[in-house]
N, C-alpha and C positions, 0 to 999 in steps of 0.2 A: 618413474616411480611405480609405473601399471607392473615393471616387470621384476622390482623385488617383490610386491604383491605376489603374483605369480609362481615368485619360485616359493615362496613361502607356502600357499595354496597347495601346490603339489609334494612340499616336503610333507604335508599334514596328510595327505593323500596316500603315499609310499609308505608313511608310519602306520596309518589304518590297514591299509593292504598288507604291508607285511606282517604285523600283528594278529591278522586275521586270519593269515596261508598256517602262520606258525603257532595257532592257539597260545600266545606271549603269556605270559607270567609277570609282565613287566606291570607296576602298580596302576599306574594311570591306564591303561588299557583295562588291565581288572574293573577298575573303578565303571569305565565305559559298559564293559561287558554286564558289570550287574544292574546296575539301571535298564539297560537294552534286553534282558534274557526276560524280563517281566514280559515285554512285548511276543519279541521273539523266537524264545526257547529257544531251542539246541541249536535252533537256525543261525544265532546269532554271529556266529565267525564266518556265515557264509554273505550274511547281509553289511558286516561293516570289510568283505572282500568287493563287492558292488560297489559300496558305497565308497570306496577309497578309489578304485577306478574314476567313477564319477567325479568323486573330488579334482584327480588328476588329471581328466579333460575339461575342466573347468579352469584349474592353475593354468594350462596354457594356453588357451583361449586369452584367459587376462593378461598372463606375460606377452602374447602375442599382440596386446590391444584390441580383439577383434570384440572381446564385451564391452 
């Protein structure tokens, strides 16, 4: 079960990251971005590129069992 978790974790991971390589236009990322720009301003496609790595070595960490 730890590793559909997992792959699910880093599918969400890959969607942040590349969203954020490609300033997406896609609505749920918009959605994200504008809640997060209060915080972050301009930064913000570079903090949810961070943040989508992070996610991504956390997916398999759990797909791997090791959390």
């Amino acid at each position: 079960m730890s590793v559909l978790w997992g792959i699910l974790i880093i599918m969400a991971g890959l969607f942040m990251l590349s969203c954020g390589s490609t300033r997406s236009e896609f609505i749920i990322y918009r959605l994200m971005v504008a809640r997060s720009k209060l915080l972050w301003g301009e930064n913000v496609h570079r903090f949810y590129q961070v943040a989508g790595i992070i996610v991504i070595v956390f997916g398999l960490l759990v797909a791997l069992d090791v959390v």
